[in-house]
N, C-alpha and C positions, 0 to 999 in steps of 0.2 A: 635133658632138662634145660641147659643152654640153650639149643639152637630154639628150643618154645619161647623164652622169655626173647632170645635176638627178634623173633619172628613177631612176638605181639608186640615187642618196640619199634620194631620199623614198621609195622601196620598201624601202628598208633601215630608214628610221626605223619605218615604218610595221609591219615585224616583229619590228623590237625593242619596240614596244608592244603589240603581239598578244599577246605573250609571259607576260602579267605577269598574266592573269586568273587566278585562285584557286591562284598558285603554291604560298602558303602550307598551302595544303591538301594538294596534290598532294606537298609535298616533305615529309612527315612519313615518322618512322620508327618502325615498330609495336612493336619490340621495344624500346626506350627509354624507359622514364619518364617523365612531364611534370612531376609534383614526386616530389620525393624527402625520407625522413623523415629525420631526424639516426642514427636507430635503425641505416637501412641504413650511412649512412656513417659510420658510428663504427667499426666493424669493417674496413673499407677503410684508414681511418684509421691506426689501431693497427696494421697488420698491413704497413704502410707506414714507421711506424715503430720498428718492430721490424726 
């Protein structure tokens, strides 16, 4: 009964690290921005405070 639970711990650690290759790439979103100009948000801004 040990060596089952050793065995699905380490097969569990083992694809919690599988996991982690080029996430950051894969988790990007294309319609979104990566910088933004004050120009865009100043209009967001104001229209917030308004």
């Amino acid at each position: 009964m040990k060596t089952k639970i050793k065995l699905a711990a380490i097969l569990f650690c083992l694809a919690l690290a599988s996991c982690t290759n080029n996430f950051e790439e894969l988790n990007n979103d294309p319609n979104r921005p990566k910088t933004v100009t004050p120009g865009v948000m100043l209009g967001q801004l104001q229209y917030r405070i308004v």
